[in-house]
C-alpha positions in Angstrom: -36.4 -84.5 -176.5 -39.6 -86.5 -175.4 -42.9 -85.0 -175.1 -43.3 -86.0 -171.7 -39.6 -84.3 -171.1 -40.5 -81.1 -172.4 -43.9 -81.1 -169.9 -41.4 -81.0 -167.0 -39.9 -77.5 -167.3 -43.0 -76.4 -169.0 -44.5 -77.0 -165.2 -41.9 -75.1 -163.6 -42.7 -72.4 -166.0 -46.3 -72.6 -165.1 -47.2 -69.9 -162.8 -47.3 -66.2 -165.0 -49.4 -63.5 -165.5 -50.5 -62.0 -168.2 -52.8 -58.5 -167.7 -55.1 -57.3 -170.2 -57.1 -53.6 -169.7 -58.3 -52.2 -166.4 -59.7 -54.5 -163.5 -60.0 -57.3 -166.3 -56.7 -59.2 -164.5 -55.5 -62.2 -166.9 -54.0 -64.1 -164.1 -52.5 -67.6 -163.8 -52.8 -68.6 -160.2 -52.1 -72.8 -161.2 -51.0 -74.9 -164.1 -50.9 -78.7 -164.1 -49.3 -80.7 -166.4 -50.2 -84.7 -167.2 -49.6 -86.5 -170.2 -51.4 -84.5 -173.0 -53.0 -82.0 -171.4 -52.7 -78.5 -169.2 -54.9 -77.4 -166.3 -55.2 -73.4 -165.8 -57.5 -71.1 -163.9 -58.8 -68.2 -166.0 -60.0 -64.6 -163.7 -62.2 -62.3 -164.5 -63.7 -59.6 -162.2 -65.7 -56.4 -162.6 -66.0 -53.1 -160.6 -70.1 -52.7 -160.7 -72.1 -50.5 -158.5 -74.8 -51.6 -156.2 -78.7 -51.1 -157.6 -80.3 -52.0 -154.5 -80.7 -50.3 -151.1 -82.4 -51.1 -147.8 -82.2 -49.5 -144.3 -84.5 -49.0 -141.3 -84.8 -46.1 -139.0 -86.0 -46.8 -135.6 -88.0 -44.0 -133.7 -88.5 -44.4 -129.6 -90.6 -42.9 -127.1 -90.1 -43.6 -123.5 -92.2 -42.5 -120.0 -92.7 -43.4 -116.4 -96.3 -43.3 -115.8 -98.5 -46.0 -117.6 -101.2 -42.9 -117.4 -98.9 -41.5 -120.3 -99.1 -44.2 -122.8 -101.9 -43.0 -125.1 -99.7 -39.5 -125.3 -96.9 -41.5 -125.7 -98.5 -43.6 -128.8 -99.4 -40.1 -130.7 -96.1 -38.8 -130.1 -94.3 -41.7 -131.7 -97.1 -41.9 -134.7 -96.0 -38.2 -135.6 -91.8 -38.6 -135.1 -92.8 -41.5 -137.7 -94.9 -39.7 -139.6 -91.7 -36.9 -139.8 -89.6 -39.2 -141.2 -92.1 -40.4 -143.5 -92.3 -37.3 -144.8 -88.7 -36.1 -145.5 -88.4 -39.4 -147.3 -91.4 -38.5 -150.0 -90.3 -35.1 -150.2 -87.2 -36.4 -151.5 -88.5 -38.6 -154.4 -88.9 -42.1 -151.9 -92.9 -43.6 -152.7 -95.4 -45.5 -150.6 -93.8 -48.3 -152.4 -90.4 -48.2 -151.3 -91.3 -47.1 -147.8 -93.0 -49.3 -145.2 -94.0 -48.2 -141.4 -94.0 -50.9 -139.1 -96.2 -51.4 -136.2 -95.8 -49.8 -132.7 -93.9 -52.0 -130.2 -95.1 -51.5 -126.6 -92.5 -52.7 -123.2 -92.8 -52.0 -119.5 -90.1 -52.2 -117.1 -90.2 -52.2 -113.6 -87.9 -51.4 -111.0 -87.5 -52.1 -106.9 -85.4 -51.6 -104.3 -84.1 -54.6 -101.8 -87.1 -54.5 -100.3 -89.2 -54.8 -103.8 -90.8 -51.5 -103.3 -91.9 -50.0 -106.8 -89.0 -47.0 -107.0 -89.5 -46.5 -111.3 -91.5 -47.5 -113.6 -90.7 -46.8 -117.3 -92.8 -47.5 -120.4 -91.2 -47.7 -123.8 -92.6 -47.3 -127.4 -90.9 -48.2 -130.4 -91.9 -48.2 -134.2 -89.6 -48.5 -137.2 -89.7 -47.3 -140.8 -88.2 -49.4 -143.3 -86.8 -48.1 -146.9 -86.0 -50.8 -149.8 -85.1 -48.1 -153.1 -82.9 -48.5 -156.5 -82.4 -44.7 -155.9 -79.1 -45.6 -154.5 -78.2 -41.7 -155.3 -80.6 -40.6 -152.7 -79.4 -42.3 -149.7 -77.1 -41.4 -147.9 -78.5 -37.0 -148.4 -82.0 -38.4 -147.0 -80.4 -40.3 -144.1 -78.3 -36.8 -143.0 -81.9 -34.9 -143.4 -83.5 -37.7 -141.2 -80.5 -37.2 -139.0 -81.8 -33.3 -138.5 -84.6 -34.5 -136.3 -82.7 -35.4 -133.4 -82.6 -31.8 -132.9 -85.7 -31.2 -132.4 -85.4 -34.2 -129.5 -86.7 -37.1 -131.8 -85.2 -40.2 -130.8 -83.9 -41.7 -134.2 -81.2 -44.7 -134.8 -80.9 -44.2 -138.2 -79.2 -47.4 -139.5 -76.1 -48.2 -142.2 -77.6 -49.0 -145.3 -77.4 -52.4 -146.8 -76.1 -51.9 -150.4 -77.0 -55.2 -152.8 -75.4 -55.7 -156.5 -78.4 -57.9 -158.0 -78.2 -57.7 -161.5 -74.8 -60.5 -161.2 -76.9 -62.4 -164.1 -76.7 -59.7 -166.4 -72.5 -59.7 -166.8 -72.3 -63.6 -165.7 -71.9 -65.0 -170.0 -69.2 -62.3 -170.2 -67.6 -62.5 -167.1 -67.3 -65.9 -168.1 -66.2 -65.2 -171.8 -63.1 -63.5 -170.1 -62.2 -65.9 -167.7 -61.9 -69.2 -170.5 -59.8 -66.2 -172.4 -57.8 -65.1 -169.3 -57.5 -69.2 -169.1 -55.8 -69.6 -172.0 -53.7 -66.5 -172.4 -52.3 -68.3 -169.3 -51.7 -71.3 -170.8 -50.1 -69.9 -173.7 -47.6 -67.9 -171.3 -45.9 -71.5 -170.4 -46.6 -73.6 -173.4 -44.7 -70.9 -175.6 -41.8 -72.0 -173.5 -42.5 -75.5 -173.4 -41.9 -75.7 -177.0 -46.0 -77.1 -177.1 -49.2 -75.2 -178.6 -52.4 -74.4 -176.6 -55.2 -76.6 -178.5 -59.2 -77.2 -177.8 -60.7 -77.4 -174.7 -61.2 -81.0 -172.8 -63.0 -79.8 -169.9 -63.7 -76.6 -167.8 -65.5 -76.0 -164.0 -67.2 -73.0 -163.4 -65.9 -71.3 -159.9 -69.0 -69.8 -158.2 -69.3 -65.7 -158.9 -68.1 -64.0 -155.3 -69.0 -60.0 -154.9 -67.6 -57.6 -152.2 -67.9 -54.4 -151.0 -64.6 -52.7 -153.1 -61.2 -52.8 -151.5 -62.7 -55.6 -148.8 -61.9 -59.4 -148.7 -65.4 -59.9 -146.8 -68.2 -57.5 -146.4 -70.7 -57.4 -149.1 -73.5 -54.7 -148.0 -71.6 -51.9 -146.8 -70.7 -50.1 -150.1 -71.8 -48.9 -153.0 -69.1 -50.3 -155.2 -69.0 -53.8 -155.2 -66.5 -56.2 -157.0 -67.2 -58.7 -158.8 -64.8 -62.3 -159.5 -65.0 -65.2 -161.1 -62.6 -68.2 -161.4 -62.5 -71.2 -163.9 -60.7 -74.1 -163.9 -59.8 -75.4 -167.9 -58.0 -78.2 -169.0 -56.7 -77.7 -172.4 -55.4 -80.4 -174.5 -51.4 -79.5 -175.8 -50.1 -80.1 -179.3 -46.4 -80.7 -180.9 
């Protein structure tokens, strides 16, 4: 039997899978065939945990005579000065914490015949966190969460959870997915009656991460996975 014969089963014997260890998946999700050569697609992904954390609390303040507004101000410098200080108390520096500036709005409202029937003045200031102590989160946010019950107004916002060390695992991600590639290739050249040989060319897929268990989000958790697909052509011998 011809070469070229025995490439045309070995393409209908393409798609396999091959697994190797935990969450290291050897799979074979396309193989192309033409003339001398195979084209495979090599995974690799890892389960890493996010090392980076940001989230804002907002604090409000809100009253209906402008005559108020200098009382206002000092209440809403202390609620921020509150949450400042569970944050510190539980390990967070000036570093990682940053208090942003006092935003000031007035509304106005009038009946049908534009009489003045409320007026109501609004402070707002937030407090922004950006921390590697990723353990720390989510206990300080229920301890920020407290104050509400001493009438604070807090909105105490989801953390945004980053993986951002991706360059530290990229050359053995990597590593894994040329050897997932050709464990692949093997699967149907076996049966082909062909060997697997050197490399002719490979693309580089671009590195995706997601929040664990999620096709899309990336920010809401702290596990993250990471995946990685390349595209190898490997020349086949006799």
């Amino acid at each position: 039997m011809s070469r070229q014969n025995l490439f045309l089963p070995a393409l209908v014997l393409a798609i396999g899978i091959a697994t190797a260890g935990y969450f290291g998946g050897n799979v074979l999700y396309k193989a192309k065939v033409a003339l001398n050569t195979a084209e495979v697609k090599g995974l690799a992904e890892r389960r890493v945990t996010a090392d980076r954390a940001n989230w804002t609390i907002f604090t409000s303040v809100a009253g209906t005579k402008k005559a108020n507004v200098p009382e206002l101000y000092k209440t809403i410098e202390s609620n921020q000065q509150k949450v400042v200080d569970i944050l510190k108390e539980n390990g967070f520096t000036d570093e990682e914490i940053k208090v942003g500036v006092i935003n000031y709005g007035y509304n106005e409202y009038r009946d049908e015949n534009q009489k003045l029937v409320e007026e109501r003045h609004n402070l707002s200031g937030s407090i922004q966190v950006e921390t590697d102590k990723i353990d720390k989160v989510e206990k300080v946010r229920g301890e920020i969460n407290k104050l509400i019950a001493q009438g604070i107004d807090i909105n105490n916002n989801l953390p945004i959870y980053r993986f951002t060390k991706l360059n530290d695992i990229k050359p053995e991600m990597l590593r894994e997915a040329t050897q997932n590639a050709r464990l692949a290739a093997n699967e149907f050249a076996v049966n082909a009656g062909v060997h697997v040989g050197s490399i002719r060319s490979a693309q580089q897929g671009g590195f995706y991460i997601r929040d664990a268990g999620e096709e899309y989000s990336d920010t809401q958790k702290i596990e993250k996975d990471v995946r990685v697909v390349t595209t190898i052509t490997f020349y086949l011998t006799d």
